[in-house]
DOPADO-552025 format. One line per field, with one value per residue (C-alpha): z, x, y; residue number from 1. Coordinates in Angstrom, 1 decimal. Layout:
<nodes>
c3: [Z; ...]
c1: [X; ...]
c2: [Y; ...]
num: [NUM; ...]
</nodes>
This chain:
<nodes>
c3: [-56.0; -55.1; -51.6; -53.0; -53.4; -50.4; -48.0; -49.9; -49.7; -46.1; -43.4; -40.4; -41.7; -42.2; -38.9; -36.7; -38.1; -36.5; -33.1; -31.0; -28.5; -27.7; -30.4; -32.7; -32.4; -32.4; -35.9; -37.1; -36.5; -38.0; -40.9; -41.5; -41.3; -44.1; -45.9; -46.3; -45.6; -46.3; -43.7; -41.6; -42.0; -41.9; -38.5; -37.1; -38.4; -36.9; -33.4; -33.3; -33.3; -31.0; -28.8; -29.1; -28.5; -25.5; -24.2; -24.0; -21.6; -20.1; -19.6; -18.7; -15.7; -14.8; -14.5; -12.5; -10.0; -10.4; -8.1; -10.5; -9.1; -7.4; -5.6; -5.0; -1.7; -3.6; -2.4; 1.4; 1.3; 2.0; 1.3; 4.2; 4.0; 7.0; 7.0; 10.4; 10.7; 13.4; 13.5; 14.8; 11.1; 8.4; 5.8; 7.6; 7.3; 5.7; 5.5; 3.7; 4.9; 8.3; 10.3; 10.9; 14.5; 13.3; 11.6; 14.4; 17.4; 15.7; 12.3; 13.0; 16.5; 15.4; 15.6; 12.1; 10.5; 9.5; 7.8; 7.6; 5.8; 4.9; 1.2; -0.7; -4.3; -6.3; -9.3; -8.9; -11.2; -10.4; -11.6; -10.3; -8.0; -10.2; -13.2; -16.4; -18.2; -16.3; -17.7; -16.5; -16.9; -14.0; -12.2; -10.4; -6.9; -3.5; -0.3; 1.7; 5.1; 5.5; 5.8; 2.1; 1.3; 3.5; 1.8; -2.2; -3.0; -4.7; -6.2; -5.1; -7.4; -5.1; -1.9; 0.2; 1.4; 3.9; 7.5; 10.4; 12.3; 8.5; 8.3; 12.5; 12.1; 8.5; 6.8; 3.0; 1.8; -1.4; -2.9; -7.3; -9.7; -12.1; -15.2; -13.5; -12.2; -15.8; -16.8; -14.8; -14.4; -10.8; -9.0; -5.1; -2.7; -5.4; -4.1; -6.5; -6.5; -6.1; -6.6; -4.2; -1.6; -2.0; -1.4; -1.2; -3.2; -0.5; -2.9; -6.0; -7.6; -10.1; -11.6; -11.7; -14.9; -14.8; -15.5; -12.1; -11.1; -7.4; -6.2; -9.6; -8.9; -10.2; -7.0; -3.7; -0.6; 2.8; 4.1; 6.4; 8.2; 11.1; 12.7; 15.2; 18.7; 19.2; 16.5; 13.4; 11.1; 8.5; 4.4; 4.5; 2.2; 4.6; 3.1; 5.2; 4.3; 6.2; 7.8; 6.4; 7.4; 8.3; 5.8; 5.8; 7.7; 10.7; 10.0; 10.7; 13.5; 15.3; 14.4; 15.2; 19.5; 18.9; 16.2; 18.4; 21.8; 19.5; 18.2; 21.9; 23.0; 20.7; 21.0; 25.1; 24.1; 21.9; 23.9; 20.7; 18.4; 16.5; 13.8; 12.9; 9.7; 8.5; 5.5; 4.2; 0.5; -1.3; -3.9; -6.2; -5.3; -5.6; -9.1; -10.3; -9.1; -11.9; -9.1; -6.0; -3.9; -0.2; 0.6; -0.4; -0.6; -3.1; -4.8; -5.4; -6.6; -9.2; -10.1; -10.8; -13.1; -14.7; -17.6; -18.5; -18.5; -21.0; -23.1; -23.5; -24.4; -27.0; -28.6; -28.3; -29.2; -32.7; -34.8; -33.4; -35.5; -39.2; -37.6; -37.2; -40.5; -42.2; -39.8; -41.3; -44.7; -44.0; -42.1; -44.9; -47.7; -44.4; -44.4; -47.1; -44.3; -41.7; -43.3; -43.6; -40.2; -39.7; -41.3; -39.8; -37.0; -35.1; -32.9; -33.2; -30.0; -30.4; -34.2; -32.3; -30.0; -32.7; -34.4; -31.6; -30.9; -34.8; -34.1; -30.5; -31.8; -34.6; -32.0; -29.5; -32.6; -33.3; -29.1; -29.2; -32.4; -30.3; -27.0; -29.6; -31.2; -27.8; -26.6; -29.9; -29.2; -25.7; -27.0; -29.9; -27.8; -24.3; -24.8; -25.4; -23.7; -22.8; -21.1; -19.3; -18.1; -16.8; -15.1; -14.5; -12.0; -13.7; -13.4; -14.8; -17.6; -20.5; -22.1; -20.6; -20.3; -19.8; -20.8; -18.5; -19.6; -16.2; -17.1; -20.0; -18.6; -15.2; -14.3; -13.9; -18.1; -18.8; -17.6; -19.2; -22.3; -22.4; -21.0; -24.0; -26.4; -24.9; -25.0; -28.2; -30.0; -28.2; -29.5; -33.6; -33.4; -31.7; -33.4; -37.3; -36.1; -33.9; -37.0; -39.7; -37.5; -37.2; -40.7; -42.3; -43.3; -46.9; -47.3; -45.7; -48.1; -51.1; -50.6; -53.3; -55.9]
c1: [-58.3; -61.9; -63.7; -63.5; -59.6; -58.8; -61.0; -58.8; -55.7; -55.4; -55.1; -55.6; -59.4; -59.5; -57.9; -60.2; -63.0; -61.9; -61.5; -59.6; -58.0; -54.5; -53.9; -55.3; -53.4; -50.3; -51.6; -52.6; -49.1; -46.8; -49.3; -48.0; -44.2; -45.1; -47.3; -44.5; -40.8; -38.6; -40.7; -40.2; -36.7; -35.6; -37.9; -36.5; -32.8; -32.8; -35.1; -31.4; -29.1; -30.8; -31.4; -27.5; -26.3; -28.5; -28.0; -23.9; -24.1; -27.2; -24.9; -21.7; -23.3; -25.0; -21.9; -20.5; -23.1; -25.6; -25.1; -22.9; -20.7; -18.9; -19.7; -23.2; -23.7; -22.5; -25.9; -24.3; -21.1; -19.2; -14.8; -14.1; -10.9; -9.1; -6.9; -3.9; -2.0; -0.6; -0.7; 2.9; 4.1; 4.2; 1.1; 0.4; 1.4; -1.2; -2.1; -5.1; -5.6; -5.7; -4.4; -5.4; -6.3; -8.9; -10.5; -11.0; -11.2; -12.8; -14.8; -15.8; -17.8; -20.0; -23.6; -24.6; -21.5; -21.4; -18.3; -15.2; -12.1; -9.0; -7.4; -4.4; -3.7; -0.3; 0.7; 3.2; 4.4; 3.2; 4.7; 4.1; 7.4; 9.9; 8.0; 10.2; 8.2; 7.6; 5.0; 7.3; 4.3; 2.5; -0.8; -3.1; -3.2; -5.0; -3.5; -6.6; -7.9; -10.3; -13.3; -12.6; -14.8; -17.4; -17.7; -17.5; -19.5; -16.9; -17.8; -15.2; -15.1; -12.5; -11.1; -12.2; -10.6; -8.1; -8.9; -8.8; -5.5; -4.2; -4.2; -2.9; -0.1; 1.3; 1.2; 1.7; -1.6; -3.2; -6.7; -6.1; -9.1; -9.4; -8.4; -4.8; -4.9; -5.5; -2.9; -0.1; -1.2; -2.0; -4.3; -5.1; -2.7; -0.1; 2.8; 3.3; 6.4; 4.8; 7.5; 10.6; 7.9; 6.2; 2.5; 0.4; -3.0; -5.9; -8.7; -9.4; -12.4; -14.6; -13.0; -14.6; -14.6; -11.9; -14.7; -16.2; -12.9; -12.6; -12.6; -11.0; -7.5; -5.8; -4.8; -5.2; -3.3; -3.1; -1.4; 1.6; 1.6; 3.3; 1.1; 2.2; 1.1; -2.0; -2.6; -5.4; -2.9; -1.9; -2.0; -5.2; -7.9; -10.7; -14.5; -17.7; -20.6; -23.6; -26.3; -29.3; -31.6; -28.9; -27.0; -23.9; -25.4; -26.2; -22.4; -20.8; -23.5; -22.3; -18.8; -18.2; -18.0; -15.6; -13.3; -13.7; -12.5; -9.8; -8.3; -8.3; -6.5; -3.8; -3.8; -2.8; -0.6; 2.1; 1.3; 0.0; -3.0; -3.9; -6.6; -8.0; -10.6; -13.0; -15.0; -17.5; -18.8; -21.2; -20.2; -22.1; -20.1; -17.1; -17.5; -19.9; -18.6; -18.4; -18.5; -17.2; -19.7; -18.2; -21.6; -23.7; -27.3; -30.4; -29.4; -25.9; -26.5; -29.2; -26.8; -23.9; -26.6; -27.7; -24.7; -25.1; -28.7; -28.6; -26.3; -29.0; -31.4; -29.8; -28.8; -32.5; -33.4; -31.5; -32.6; -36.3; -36.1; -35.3; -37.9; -40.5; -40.2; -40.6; -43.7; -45.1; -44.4; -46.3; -48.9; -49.8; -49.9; -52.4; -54.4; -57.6; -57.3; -58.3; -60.9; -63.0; -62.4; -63.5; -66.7; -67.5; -67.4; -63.7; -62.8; -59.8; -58.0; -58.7; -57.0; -54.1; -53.8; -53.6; -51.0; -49.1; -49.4; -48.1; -45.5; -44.1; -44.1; -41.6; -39.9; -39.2; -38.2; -35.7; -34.6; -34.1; -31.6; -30.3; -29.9; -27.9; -25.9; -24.8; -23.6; -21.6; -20.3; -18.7; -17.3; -15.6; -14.1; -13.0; -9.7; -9.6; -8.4; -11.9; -12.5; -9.1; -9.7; -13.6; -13.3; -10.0; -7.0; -4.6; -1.8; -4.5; -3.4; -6.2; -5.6; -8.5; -11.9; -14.7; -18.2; -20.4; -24.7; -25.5; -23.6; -26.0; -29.2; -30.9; -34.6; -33.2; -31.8; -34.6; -36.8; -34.8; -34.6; -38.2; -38.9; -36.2; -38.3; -41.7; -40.3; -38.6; -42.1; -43.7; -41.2; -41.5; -44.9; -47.2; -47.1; -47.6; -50.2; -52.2; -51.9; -53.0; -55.9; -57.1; -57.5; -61.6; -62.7; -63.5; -59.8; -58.7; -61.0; -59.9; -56.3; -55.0; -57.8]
c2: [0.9; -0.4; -1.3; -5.1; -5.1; -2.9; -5.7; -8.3; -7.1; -6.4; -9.1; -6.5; -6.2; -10.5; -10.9; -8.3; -10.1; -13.0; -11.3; -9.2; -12.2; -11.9; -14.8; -12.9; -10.0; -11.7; -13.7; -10.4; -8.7; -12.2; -11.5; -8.0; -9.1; -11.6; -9.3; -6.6; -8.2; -6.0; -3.0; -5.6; -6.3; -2.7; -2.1; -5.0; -4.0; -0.6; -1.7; -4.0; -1.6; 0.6; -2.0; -3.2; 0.1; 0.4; -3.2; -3.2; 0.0; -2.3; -5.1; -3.2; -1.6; -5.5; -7.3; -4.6; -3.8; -7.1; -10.2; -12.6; -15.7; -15.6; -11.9; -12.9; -10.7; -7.2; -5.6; -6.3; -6.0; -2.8; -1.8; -0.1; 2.3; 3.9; 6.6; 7.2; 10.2; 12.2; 16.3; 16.4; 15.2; 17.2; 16.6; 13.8; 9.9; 8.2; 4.5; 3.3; -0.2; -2.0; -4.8; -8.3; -7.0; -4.5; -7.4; -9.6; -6.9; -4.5; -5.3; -9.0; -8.1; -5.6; -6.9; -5.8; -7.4; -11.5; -11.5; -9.2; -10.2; -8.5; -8.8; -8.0; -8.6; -9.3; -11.8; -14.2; -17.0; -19.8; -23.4; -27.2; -28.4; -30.5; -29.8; -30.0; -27.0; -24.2; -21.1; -17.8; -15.8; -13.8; -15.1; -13.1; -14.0; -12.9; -13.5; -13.5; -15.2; -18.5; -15.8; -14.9; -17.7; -16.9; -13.8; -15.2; -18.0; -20.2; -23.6; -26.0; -28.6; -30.2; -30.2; -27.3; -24.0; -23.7; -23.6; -21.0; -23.4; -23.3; -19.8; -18.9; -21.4; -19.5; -23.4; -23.0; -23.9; -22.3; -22.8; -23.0; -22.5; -25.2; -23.4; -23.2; -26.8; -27.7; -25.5; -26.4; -30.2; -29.9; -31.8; -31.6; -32.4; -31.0; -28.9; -25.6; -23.1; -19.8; -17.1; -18.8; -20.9; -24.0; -24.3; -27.6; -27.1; -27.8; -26.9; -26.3; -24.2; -23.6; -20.0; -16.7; -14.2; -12.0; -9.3; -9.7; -8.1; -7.8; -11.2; -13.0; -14.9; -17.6; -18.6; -17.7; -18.1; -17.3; -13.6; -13.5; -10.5; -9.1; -6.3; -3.3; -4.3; -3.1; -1.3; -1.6; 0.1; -1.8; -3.1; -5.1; -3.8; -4.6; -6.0; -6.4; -8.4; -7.2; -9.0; -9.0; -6.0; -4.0; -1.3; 1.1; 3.3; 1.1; -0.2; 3.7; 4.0; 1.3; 1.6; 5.0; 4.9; 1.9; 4.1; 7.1; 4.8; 3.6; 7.1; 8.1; 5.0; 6.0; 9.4; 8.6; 5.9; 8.6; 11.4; 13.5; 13.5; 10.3; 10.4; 7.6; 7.9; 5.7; 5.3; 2.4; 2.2; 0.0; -1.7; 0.4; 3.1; 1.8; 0.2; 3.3; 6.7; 9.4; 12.4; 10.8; 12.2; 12.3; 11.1; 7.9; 9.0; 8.1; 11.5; 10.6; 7.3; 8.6; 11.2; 8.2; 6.3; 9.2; 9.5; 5.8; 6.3; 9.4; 7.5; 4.6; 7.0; 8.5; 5.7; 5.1; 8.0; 8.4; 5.0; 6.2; 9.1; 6.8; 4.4; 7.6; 7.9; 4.7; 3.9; 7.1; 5.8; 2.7; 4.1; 6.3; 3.0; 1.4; 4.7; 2.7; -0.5; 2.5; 4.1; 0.6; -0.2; 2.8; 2.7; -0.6; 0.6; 0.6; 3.4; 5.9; 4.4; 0.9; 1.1; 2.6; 0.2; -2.7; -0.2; 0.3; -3.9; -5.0; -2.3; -3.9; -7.5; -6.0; -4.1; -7.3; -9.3; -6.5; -6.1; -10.2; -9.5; -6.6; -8.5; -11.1; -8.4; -6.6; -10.1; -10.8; -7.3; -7.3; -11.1; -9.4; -6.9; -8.6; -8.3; -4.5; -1.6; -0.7; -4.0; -3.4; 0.2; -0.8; -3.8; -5.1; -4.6; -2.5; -5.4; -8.2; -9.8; -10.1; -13.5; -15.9; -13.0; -15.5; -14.5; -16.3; -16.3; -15.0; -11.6; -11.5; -13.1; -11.7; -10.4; -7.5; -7.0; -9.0; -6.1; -3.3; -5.1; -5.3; -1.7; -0.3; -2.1; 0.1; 3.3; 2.6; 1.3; 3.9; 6.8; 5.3; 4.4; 7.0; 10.3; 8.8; 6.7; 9.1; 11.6; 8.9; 7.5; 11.2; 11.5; 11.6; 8.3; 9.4; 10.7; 7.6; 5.3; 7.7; 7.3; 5.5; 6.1]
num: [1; 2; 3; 4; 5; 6; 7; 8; 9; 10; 11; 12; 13; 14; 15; 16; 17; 18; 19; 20; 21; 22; 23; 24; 25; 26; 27; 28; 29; 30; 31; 32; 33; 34; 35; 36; 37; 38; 39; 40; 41; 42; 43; 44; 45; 46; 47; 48; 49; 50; 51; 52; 53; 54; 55; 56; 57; 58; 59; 60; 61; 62; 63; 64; 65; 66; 67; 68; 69; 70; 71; 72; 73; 74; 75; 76; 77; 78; 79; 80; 81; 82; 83; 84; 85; 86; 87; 88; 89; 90; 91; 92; 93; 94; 95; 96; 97; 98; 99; 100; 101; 102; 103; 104; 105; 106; 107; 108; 109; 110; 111; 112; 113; 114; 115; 116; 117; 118; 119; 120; 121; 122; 123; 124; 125; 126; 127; 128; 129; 130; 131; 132; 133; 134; 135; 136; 137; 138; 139; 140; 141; 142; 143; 144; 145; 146; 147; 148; 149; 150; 151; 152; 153; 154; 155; 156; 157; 158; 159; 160; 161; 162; 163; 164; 165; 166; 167; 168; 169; 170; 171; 172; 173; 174; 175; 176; 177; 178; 179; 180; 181; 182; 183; 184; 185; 186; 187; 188; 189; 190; 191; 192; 193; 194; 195; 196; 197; 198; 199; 200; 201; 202; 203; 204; 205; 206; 207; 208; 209; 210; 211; 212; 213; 214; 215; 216; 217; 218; 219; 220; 221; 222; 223; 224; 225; 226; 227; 228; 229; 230; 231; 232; 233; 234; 235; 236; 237; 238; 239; 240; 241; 242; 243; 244; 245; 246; 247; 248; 249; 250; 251; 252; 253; 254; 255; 256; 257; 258; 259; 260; 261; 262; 263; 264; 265; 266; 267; 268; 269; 270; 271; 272; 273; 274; 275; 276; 277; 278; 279; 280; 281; 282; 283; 284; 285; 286; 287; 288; 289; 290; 291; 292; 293; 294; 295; 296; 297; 298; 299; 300; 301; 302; 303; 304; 305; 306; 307; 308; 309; 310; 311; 312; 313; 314; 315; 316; 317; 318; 319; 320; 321; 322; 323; 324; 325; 326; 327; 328; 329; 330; 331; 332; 333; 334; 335; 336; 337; 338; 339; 340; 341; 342; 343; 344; 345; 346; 347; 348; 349; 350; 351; 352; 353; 354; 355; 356; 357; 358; 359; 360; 361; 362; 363; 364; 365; 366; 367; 368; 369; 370; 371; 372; 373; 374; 375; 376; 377; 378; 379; 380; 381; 382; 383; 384; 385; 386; 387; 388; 389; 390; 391; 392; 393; 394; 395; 396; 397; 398; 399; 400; 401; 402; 403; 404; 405; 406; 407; 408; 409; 410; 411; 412; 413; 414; 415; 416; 417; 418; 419; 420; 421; 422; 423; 424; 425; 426; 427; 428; 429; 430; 431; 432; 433; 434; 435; 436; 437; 438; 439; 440; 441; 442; 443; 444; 445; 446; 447; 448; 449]
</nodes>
C-alpha cells in the first residue's frame, strides 16, 4: 500500500486536517463507525452488555436507597426499634415496637425530629359495600396515623387524607390508591368492606411501586390501638423524619436522657429492673445491610456498598478483556494512519487522546444500549423471586410491579452510567493504543506493504 492510498483511505488524517474542535472530533469518530461497521457493532455490542450487567445492580441499589415517590425524604428519615425486658424473667420478654404514647410524648417533641409516625402492616380483602362481585383476594394495607402523610409524599388525586379528630375519635375512614378505586369501582365518599368493617374512602391517591417497598399499600387506614397506661411498649413500628441539618446521631443524643428518665420511671414503678433499648437506623441501613454492623459509621457503610460495587466491576471488568483485544486488532490495521500523523507532525499523546475519544463515543453509544437493555431486564423479570426476596414484604403479592422512569432516570445513575462508560473505555482502550502509538514511524508507515 502507498502514501497516496493510505492519506485516502483514512478519514482520521481528512478530519485532523480540518481541526481539532470538539465538532470535529465527534465527526471524526461517526466517520470511523461508518468506515468499519461491523468493529463498531461488536464494540458497541459488548460496551452493552457490560454496561447492562453493571447498570441492573446500578439500578437495584437506586430504587432501594435513592429518593423515589413517594419516600422522597429516605436521606432523613430513620426506623427506630425498641426493645423492653425485665431481669426478673427468664431470657427476657421482648417487644420490638412501641406505643402510640411513645410517639407523641416521646418521639414527636424532640427538637431534631419534624415528623414521627407509627406503622403497622397486614393485607386484608377489600370489596365495595353491596357490591354484587366481590375480588376474595388479599390487599396490602397499612394501618398508619394522619402523620403518615406528612412523612410520604403522596399525590392525592382526590380527596385528601384523614385528619388528626378522624384518627383520635377511631371513625372508619381509609385513604385507597387509584389503581384499587379503579379496581373495585370506588370513588370517594364510597363505603368499602375491609375484612368484617366498613370504611368510607376519604381520599384517594396516586399509587406507589410496589418496588419502593416500605410505604406501598393498597389501602391505608387508620390503627386502633389500646395502649398500657403509661407505657411506650407496644406494636407500632415507629419512623422519624429528621429536620434538616440534623442526623441520627443528634436524634440518640437527644433521645437518650429522655429513654434513660423513662427506664427509671419504670424500673420504680414494678419495683425491679426495666430495660428499655433503643436503636435508630438510616434507611440505607436498613434496606442495604450485608454485615449488620451494630454500628452505622462511613466505614460500615462503605463496607455494605462494597459487594455490589465488586460485582459491577467485574462485570466490567470481563467484556473489557474481549474488547482489549478487538481494539488491539484494529489498532494494529490503523497503525499506517499513525505513522503519517506522525510524520506530519502529531504528537504520541495527542494521537492517544483522539484514540481514546473515537473509542468513548463507541463506548456511550454502547452504555445508552446498555442503560436500554438493563431496563428491559428488570421489566422482564419483575415478577420473579428475586424481585420478591429484594424488595418486597414477604406477604406482598406480585401481580401489579410498576416500573416507574424515575427508578431508572436520576443524576445520580446518570453519573454512574457515564463514569462506567470512562473506566470501561479507559480499561479496552489504553494499553493497545499506548503500545501501537509507541511504535517507529517507519514500522508504522511500512505496515501493510
Amino acid at each position: 500500500m502507498n502514501t497516496s492510498s493510505q492519506i485516502h483511505s483514512t478519514p482520521s488524517l481528512i478530519g485532523r486536517v480540518r481541526g481539532g474542535s470538539v465538532w470535529g472530533l465527534l465527526s471524526h469518530s461517526f466517520a470511523l463507525i461508518r468506515e468499519d461497521k461491523l468493529f463498531s457493532a461488536i464494540y458497541i455490542a459488548g460496551t452493552a452488555v457490560a454496561i447492562a450487567s453493571a447498570m441492573v445492580i446500578a439500578i437495584v441499589l437506586n430504587i432501594m436507597l435513592a429518593n423515589i415517590y413517594p419516600e422522597t425524604h429516605r436521606d432523613r428519615t430513620l426506623y427506630v426499634t425498641t426493645v423492653h425486658f425485665k431481669d426478673s424473667e427468664a431470657g427476657g420478654t421482648y417487644h420490638g415496637g412501641c406505643s402510640t404514647l411513645a410517639i407523641d410524648e416521646l418521639f414527636s417533641r424532640l427538637e431534631c425530629v419534624e415528623v414521627a409516625t407509627g406503622v403497622l402492616t397486614g393485607m386484608q380483602t377489600i370489596t365495595l359495600k353491596d357490591s354484587l362481585t366481590s375480588d376474595p383476594s388479599l390487599k396490602d394495607c397499612i394501618y398508619c396515623d394522619p402523620r403518615f402523610f406528612q412523612l410520604y409524599d403522596f399525590h392525592f388525586l382526590e380527596g385528601r387524607p384523614f385528619n388528626e379528630q378522624e384518627f383520635r375519635s377511631h371513625e372508619p375512614v381509609c385513604v385507597i390508591t387509584e389503581a384499587l378505586a379503579h379496581k373495585l369501582g370506588a370513588s370517594l365518599g364510597s363505603t368499602l368492606q375491609i375484612s368484617n368493617a366498613f370504611f368510607r374512602v376519604v381520599g384517594i391517591v396516586e399509587g406507589a411501586s410496589q418496588l419502593v417497598g416500605l410505604s406501598y399499600a393498597e389501602c391505608y387506614t387508620p390503627y386502633f390501638l389500646s395502649d398500657a397506661a403509661n407505657s411506650y411498649e407496644g406494636d407500632l413500628n415507629v419512623r422519624v423524619l429528621l429536620k434538616k441539618g440534623f442526623s441520627r446521631e443528634d436524634f440518640l443524643k437527644e433521645v437518650e436522657p429522655l429513654r434513660r428518665r423513662y427506664e427509671a420511671t419504670q424500673t420504680s414503678a414494678e419495683g425491679e429492673p426495666v430495660h428499655f433499648v433503643m436503636a435508630a437506623h438510616s434507611h440505607f441501613f436498613v434496606r442495604l445491610n450485608f454485615f449488620n454492623p451494630d454500628e452505622e459509621s462511613a466505614t460500615n457503610k462503605a463496607k455494605n456498598l462494597m459487594p455490589p460495587a465488586i460485582l459491577m466491576l467485574i462485570f466490567l471488568l470481563l467484556p473489557a478483556l474481549n474488547l482489549t483485544g478487538l481494539v488491539s486488532n484494529r489498532m494494529e490495521a490503523r497503525l499506517p494512519e499513525m505513522g503519517i500523523r506522525k510524520a506530519f507532525g502529531a504528537k504520541r499523546r495527542t494521537l492517544l487522546f483522539e484514540v481514546i475519544h473515537e473509542n468513548l463515543v463507541l463506548t456511550l453509544c454502547g452504555g445508552l444500549v446498555g442503560w436500554l437493555l438493563s431496563w428491559l431486564f428488570l421489566i422482564a423479570v419483575r415478577y420473579s423471586d428475586f424481585v420478591r426476596v429484594t424488595f418486597l414484604r414477604n406477604f406482598s403479592t406480585v401481580d401489579s410491579v410498576a416500573i416507574e422512569f424515575d427508578m431508572f432516570f436520576t443524576p445520580t445513575l446518570f453519573l454512574i452510567v457515564f463514569l462506567c462508560c470512562v473506566v470501561l473505555n479507559l480499561m479496552v482502550a489504553l494499553i493497545p493504543s499506548w503500545t501501537s502509538l509507541r511504535k517507529p514511524i517507519v514500522e508504522s508507515l511500512n505496515q501493510k506493504k
